[in-house]
C-alpha positions as CSV (number, residue, x, y, z in Angstrom):
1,X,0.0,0.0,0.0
2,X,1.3,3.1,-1.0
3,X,0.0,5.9,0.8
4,X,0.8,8.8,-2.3
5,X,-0.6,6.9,-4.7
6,X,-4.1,6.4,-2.3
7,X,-4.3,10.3,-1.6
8,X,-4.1,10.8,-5.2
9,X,-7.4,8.5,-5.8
10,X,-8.8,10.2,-2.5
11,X,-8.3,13.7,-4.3
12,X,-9.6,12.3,-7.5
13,X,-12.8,11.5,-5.2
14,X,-12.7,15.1,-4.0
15,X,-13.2,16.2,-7.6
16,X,-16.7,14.6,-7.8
17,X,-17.6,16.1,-4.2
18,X,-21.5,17.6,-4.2
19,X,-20.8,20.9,-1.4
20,X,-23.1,23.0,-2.6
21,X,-23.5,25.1,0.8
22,X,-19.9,24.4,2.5
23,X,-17.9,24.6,-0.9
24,X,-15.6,22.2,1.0
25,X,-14.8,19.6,-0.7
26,X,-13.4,16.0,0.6
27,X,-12.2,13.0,-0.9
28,X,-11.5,9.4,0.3
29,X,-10.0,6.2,-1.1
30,X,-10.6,2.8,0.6
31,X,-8.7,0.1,-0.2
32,X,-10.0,-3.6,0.0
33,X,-7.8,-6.6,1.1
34,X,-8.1,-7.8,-2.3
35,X,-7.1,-5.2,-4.0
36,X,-10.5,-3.2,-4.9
37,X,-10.8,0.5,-4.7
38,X,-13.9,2.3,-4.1
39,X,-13.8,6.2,-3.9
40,X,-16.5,8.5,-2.0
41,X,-16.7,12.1,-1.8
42,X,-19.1,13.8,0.9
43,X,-22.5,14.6,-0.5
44,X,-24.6,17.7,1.1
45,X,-27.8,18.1,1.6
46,X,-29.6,21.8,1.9
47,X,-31.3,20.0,5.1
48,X,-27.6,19.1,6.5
49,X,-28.0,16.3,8.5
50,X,-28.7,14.2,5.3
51,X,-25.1,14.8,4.7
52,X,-22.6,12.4,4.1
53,X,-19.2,12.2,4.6
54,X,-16.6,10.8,2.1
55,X,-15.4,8.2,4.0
56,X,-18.3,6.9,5.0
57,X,-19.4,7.4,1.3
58,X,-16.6,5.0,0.6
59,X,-17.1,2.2,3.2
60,X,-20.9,1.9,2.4
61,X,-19.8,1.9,-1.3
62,X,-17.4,-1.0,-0.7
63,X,-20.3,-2.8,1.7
64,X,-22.6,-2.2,-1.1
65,X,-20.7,-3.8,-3.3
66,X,-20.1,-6.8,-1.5
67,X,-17.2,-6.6,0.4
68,X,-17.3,-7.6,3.9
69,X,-16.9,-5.3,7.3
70,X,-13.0,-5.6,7.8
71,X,-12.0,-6.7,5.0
72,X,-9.8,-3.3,3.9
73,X,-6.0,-2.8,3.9
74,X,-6.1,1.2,4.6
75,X,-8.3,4.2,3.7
76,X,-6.6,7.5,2.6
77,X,-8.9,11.0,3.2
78,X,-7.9,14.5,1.6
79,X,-9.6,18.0,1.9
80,X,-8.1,21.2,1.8
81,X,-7.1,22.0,5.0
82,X,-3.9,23.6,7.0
83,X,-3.1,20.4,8.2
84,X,-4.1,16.7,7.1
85,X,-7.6,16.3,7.3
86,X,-9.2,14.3,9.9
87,X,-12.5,11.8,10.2
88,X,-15.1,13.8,12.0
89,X,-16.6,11.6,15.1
90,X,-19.3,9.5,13.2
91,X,-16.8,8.6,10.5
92,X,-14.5,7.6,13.0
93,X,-17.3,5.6,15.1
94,X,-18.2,4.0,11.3
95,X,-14.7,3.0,10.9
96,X,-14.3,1.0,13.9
97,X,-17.6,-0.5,13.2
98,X,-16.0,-1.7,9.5
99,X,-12.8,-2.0,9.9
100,X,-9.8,-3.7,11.6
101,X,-9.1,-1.5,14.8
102,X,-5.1,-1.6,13.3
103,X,-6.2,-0.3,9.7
104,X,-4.2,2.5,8.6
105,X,-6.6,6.0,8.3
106,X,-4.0,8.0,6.0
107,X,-5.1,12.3,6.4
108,X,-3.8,14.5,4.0
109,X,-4.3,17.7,3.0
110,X,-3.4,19.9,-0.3
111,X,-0.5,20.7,0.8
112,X,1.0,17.0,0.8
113,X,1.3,16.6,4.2
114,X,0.1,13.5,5.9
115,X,-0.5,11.5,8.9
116,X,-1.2,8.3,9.3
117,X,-2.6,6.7,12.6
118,X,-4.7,3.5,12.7
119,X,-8.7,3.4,13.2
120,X,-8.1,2.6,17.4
121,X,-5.9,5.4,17.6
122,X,-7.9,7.6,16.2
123,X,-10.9,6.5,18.3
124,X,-9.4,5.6,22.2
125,X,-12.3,3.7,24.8
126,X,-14.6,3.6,21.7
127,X,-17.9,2.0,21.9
128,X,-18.0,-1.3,20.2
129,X,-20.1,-4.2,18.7
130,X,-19.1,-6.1,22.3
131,X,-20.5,-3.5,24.0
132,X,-23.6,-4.1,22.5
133,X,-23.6,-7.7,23.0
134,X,-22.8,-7.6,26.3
135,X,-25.7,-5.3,27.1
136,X,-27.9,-8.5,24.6
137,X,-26.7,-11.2,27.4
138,X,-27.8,-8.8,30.4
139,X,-31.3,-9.2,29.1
């Protein structure tokens, strides 16, 4: 996985980015374990909290499509920020939901700086699927 060459299919995302109100446009670039790429942009809504994020644009794309939760080697996200963009807190609650808790989340910005930290990292004491099923066996 090359992290360059994932930012520059996350910008191409960004391209096709519907921000209507915001004008801010993001792009991101998940990568499957077998190779697959699916892109999503974030999508506005004059209502807002239709709204979707690119990332999670991407990993319901790639569900969607038939891959399975965890099954993705990295996801790269770009915007044009000061510094590398970063998954808002529902994007980052969707990725530990979908992906491996070690996946690399790669942030970039226009600028070609990045960051990379891993879906856990970004997300400490996060509320998870065993959460829930330990509530299930309470009942």
């Amino acid at each position: 996985m090359n992290p360059e060459k994932l930012l520059e299919q996350a910008l191409e995302a960004r391209n096709r980015a519907y921000a209507p109100y915001s004008h801010f446009r993001v792009g991101a670039a998940l990568l499957g374990d077998d190779g697959s790429l699916h892109l999503g942009c974030n999508i506005e809504n004059a209502a807002y909290g239709p709204t979707n994020c690119a990332e999670r644009t991407a990993l319901f794309r790639a569900i969607a499509d038939g891959n399975p939760p965890r099954s993705f080697q990295a996801i790269a996200i770009i915007g044009d920020t000061e510094a590398p963009i970063a998954p808002c807190g529902v994007c980052r609650q969707v990725l530990l939901e979908l992906c491996r808790p070690d996946m690399p989340v790669i942030m970039g910005n226009l600028q070609g700086e990045i960051v990379v930290m891993t879906v856990s990292e970004l997300l400490p004491a996060a509320f998870t699927p065993n959460d829930v099923q330990q509530q299930e066996g309470k009942q």
